[in-house]
C-alpha positions, 0 to 999 in steps of 0.5 A: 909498151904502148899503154892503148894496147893494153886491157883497161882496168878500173880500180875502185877504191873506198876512198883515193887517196888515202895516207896510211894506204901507200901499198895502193899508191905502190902498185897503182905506180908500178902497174903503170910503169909496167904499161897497164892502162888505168882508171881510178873510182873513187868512193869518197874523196880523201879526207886525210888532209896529207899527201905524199908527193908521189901521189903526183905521179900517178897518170891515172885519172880519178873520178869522184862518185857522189857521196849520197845518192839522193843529193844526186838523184837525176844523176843516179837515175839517168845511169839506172834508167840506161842500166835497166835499158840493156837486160830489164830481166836482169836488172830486176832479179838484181834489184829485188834479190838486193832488196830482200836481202836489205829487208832480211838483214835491216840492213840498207848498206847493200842498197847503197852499193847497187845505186853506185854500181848502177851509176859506175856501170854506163861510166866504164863501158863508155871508157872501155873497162873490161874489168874492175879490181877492188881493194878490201873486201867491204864496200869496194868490192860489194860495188864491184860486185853489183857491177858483175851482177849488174853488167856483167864486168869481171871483178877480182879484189884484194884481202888485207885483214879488217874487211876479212877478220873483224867481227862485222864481216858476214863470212857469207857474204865475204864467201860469196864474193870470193866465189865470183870473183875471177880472182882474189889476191891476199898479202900473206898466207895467213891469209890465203889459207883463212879464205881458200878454207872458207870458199874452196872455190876461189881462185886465191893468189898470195902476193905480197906487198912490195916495195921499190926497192931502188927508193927504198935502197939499205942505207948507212945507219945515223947515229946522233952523236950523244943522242939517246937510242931511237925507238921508231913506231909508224902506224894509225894511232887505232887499237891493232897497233898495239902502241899501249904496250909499246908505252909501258914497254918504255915505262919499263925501260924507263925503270931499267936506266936505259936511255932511249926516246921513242918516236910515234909517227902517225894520227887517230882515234886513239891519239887522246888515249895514248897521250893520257897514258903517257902523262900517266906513266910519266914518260913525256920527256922520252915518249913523243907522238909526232903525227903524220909523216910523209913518206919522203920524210921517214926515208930520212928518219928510219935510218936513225931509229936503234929499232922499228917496232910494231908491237900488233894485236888482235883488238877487241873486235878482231881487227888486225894488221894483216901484214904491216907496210911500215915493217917491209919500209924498215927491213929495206932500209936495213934497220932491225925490227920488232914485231908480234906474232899477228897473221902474216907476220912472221913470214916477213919478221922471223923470229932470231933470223930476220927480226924479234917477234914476241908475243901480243900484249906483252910489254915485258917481251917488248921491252926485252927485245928492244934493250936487246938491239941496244945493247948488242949492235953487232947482233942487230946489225946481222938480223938487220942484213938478212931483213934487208935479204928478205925484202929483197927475195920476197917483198920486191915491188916489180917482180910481184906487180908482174905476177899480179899484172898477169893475173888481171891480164888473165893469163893464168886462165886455164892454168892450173900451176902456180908459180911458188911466190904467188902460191894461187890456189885454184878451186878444190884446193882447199887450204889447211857485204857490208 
């Protein structure tokens, strides 16, 4: 497909590229393999100081906002000044309904997004975009937004969990987003029914995330000899992923003679905690947190793990996974997994069939489960095989991507059935910024 035939699409995005986010990396990927013509705006650089190596893949090309807006006042001033030019009337409701709304709330975050909109909007209407999809429901989308009211470009975003659920999230404002957007996308149905009951009139679509799953193809599972069991953990060392419990569930084990040794992949604010809580439960010699790992190297060590586990929770403030990339990677690779029952979970890990789910907070549970899959390898062999089946039926990177492609391509429009694996819900089928 010749990609200058195609609609031109923006992405804006917080911050690009960033390391825990590879379902961005997933579909920016696919969407070009499938012929979109894309573009990247980023809000931040990244910060993460890793890359995976398919970053590299991406032709996409990147554009870097300017952090502040005063350190590059002529710069933002020329694009508003070109901005007020096209509908004067326009951009003044704009900027006094931002304005007010700044005033009300204390709260100048807003102004900050219709500066940014301001300087993207002469940027895309030179590079011809004819529409902008955001990621996260927070200050990318409050952007794409601004756009809209601004300069009239059509936006849609995805909802993933923290810019919908945490405590901060002013429902008002995330509903006004939803209703304005030519659609939404969301990765479970946990999701879907939480947003279409709190703006009926948004055009939700369920997709979920994918994966390639010639990459991510079932492998043969290796054992290390007389090494002890591994149990594997992936994620952000920050509250949601309840790695605590995952500790003294090893503490438990611990206690029990099992003979294990879990690995902890990833960084974060909670890495100081985490390790204080190892040296008190004096789990050094089996519990390691090993930092960052690219993707290229969990491919190879998945298959080693006895069990992947994502203990999740609801933190304090309400965060939470919405339905956790690290999950689906496993399950593809055909290792068996334990999780929580957290939002869109279980319509990935169900309970007996696909995986174990226990509930939150419960290291015993945990524990549980784990020694289960050790000890019974024919049973964890099977709850592995139907993961991989479920990967395969619902969580496939190409055939999702082409349901979302038709959605930014417009050609649902004005049709009112939904085909049953993006489960979109059009106005009036209500479901049971900062």
């Amino acid at each position: 497909m010749n990609p200058n035939s195609t609609p031109k699409i923006a992405y804006i995005l917080k911050m690009y590229p960033r390391f825990s986010e590879t379902f961005i990396l997933n579909e920016l990927l696919e969407l070009e393999r499938q012929g979109l013509n894309l573009r990247v705006f980023s809000l931040k650089k990244p910060d993460d100081g890793r890359f995976h190596a398919d970053v590299a893949k991406v032709r996409a090309p990147v554009s870097y906002l300017p952090e502040s807006p005063l350190l590059a006042a002529g710069a933002f001033l020329a694009a508003h000044r070109e901005v007020f030019g096209w509908d004067r009337l326009r951009y003044l409701r704009v900027l006094v309904w931002t304005l007010g709304r700044a005033a009300a709330r204390r709260c100048w975050g807003g102004v900050k997004r219709f500066l940014q909109a301001g300087y993207l909007a002469p940027r895309l209407r030179e590079a011809g975009i004819e529409h902008v999809h955001a990621h996260f429901a927070s200050s990318a989308t409050t952007v794409a937004f601004y756009l809209n009211r601004l300069a009239g470009v059509s936006y849609s975003f995805t909802a993933h969990a923290k810019d919908i659920y945490s405590d901060g999230v002013d429902p008002a404002d995330l509903a006004r987003k939803l209703r304005e957007a030519s659609h939404v996308v969301t990765v479970s149905d946990y999701n879907q029914t939480y947003l279409t009951d709190l703006e009926p009139a948004a055009r939700v679509a369920r997709i979920y995330n994918g994966l390639d799953l010639e990459q991510f193809a079932a492998a043969e599972r290796v054992t290390e000899g007389t090494e002890p069991p591994l149990i594997l953990a992936v994620g952000r060392l920050v509250e949601k992923k309840g790695f605590e419990d995952l500790i003294l569930a090893c503490a438990l084990l611990r206690d029990q003679g099992c003979r294990f040794r879990c690995r902890i992949v990833g960084k974060g604010p909670q890495e100081g905690r985490l390790r204080a809580l190892i040296a008190e439960m004096e789990l050094a010699d089996r519990v390691e947190l090993v930092g960052p790992l690219p993707r290229e190297a969990l491919l190879q060590l998945y298959p080693r793990a006895t069990a992947v586990v994502a203990p999740c929770v609801i933190g304090a403030d309400g965060n939470r996974d919405g339905l956790p990339t690290v999950l689906i990677e496993a399950m593809a690779l055909g290792v068996p997994v334990v999780s929580t029952d957290v939002t869109g979970i279980p319509e990935l890990v169900e309970d007996g069939r696909t995986g174990l789910i226990v509930p939150q907070h419960d290291a015993a549970a945990l524990a549980r489960a784990i020694r289960f899959l050790a000890d019974n390898p024919a049973r964890a062999d099977a709850l592995a095989r139907a993961g991989r089946q479920q990967v395969e039926e619902k969580f496939d990177l190409r055939t999702n991507i082409a349901h979302y492609r038709a959605l930014l391509e417009g050609r649902l429009g004005a049709n009112t059935e939904a085909t049953p694996r993006m489960q979109v819900r059009l106005a009036g089928q209500a479901g049971g910024a900062r």
